[in-house]
N, C-alpha and C positions, 0 to 999 in steps of 0.2 A: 794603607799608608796615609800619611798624616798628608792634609793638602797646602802648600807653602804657601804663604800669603807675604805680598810685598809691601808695606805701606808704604806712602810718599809723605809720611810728615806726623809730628808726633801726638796732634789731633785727633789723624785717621787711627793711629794704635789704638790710643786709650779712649775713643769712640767704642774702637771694635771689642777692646777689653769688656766696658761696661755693658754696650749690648749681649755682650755670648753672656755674661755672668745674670742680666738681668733675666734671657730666658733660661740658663742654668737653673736659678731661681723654679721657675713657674715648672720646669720639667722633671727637677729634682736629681740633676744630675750634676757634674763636674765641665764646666764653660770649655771651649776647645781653643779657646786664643792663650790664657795662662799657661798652659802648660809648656806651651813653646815660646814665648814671648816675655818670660816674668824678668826674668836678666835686664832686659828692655825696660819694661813697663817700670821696676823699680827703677831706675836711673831717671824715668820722667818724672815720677811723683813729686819731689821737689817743685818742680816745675809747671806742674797740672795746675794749676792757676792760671797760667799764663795764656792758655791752650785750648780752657774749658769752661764753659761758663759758672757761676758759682754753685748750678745746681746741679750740673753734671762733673762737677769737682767733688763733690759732697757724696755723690753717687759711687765716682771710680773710688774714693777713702772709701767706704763700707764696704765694697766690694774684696779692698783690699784686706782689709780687717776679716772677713768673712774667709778667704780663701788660704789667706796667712796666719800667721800666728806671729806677727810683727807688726809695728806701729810708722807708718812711713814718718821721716825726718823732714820736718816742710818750714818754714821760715814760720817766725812768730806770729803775722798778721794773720796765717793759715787755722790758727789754734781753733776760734770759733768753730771753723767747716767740720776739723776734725771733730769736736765733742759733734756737732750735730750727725755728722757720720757714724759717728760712736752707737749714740743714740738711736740709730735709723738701726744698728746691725742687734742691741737688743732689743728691740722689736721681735725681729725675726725669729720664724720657729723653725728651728733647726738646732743638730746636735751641736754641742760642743763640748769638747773635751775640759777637763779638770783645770788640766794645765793651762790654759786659751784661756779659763775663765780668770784662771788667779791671775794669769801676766796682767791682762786688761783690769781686771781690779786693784793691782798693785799699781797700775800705771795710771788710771784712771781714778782711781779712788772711789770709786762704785760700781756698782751692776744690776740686772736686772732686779735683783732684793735684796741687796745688800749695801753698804757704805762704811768705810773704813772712818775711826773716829778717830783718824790722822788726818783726815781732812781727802776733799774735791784736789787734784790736778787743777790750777788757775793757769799754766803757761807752757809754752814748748819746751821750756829749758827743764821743766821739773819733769818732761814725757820722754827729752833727752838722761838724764841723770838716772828716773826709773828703771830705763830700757837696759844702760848700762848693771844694775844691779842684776835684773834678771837674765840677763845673759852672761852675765862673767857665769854661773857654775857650765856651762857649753862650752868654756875655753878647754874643758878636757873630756876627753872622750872614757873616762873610768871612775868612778868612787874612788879606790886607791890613787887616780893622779890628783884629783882634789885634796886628799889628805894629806898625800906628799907638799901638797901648798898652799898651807893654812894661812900663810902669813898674805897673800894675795887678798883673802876673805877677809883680813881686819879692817883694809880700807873703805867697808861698805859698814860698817859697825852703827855708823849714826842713821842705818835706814831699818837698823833693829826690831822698833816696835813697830812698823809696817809690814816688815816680811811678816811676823809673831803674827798677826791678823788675817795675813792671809795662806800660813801656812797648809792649815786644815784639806785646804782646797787643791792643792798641786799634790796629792800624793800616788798619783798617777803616773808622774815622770820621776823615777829613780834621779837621775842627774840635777835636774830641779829641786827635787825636795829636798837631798841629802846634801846640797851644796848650799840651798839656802837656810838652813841650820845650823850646819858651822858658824853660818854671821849671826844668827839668835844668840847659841852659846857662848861666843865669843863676847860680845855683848855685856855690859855690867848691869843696863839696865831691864832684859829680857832672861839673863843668863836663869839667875835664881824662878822666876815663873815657867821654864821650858823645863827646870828640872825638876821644880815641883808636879806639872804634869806628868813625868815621868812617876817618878814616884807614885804620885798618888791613881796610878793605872790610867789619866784620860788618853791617852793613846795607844790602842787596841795596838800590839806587833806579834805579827808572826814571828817564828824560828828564827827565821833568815835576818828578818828589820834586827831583831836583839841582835845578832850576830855583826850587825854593821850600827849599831848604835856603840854596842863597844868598841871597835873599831873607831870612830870618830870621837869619841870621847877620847878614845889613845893619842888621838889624832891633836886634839886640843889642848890635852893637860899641861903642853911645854909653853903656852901660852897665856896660861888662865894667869888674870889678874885678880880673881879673887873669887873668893869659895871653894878652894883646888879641895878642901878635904868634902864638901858633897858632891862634887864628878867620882872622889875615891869612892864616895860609898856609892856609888849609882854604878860606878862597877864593879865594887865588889856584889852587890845586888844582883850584878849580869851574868856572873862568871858564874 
């Protein structure tokens, strides 16, 4: 059984966070405060400034980025700590999944080899607004509820040629990729290069992907503002 730990102040938490994670670290295992404590821990973050000194603020951000797959929300003067945080977690040699790397790339505007040439992230309002794009397809828990709510995806339209850059890389999470596609296709100015790749085979798909590319194309067509007749032939291609 887990052993309950009480802290007396929000310090002592995110002291104890970043110590268990930094020897999580060295032992290659999973920290024992997160698991019971994140409920917590996120509600401090915000506030970990306040609490911590700048270099063990920089510390709990990497930790967090390292254990999450989320960007904590921190007031604007915070932005510096976080890139350097950012920074400090790709360092690190450790896995990380497809979808972790694309969020953080989308959100960030780079990665360990890579840089999106829509530019660096300069501010928290632009880490606020990313966060939002990549977590609207997680409003629904099915590919068919997403396509039930195409029209939800248009309002993300103008982050277009960003998703388009880092789609490659999230094809790993079903829900992420097939959500953040919609807002490619949707798109006037990614629409025609998402289906030119189709067409011209750059994206290898199984059975199943064809099966759900038509599907979301179905999905689109009552939408499309322009080029409705190459979504026809892209499924008539499918069928």
């Amino acid at each position: 059984m887990a052993r309950i730990v009480v802290y007396d102040s929000p310090e002592a938490l995110l002291s104890a966070f970043i110590d268990s994670e930094e020897q999580a670290l060295l032992d290659q295992v999973q920290g024992d405060v997160f698991p019971l404590e994140h409920y917590s821990i996120r509600k401090l973050l915000p506030k970990a400034h306040r609490y911590l000194s700048r270099e063990d603020a920089v510390r709990c951000y990497c930790h967090w980025l390292r254990v999450t797959t989320s960007i904590p929300l921190l007031p604007d003067g915070e932005f510096p700590c976080l890139i350097e945080a950012y920074e400090r977690f790709l360092t690190l040699d450790e896995y990380v999944s497809e979808y972790k790397r694309s969020y953080y790339l989308f959100c960030f505007g780079y990665g360990r080899d890579v840089s999106l040439t829509s530019g660096k992230t300069t501010n928290m309002a632009q880490v606020k607004d990313y966060r939002k794009v990549m977590e609207h397809p997680f409003k629904y828990t099915s590919l068919p509820g997403q396509r039930a709510k195409v029209q939800g995806f248009k309002q993300f339209t103008p982050y277009a040629e960003r998703i388009y850059e880092i789609l490659p890389f999230c094809r790993d999470d079903m829900l992420a990729y097939w959500g953040l596609l919609l807002i490619v296709l949707l798109s006037s100015s990614t629409q025609n290069r998402m289906l030119d790749d189709f067409f011209n085979g750059k994206w290898a798909l199984g059975a199943d992907e064809y099966t759900r590319l038509q599907q979301t194309v179905e999905a689109i067509l009552p939408f499309c503002e322009s080029d409705e007749h190459r979504f026809a032939d892209l499924l008539a291609r499918l069928a």
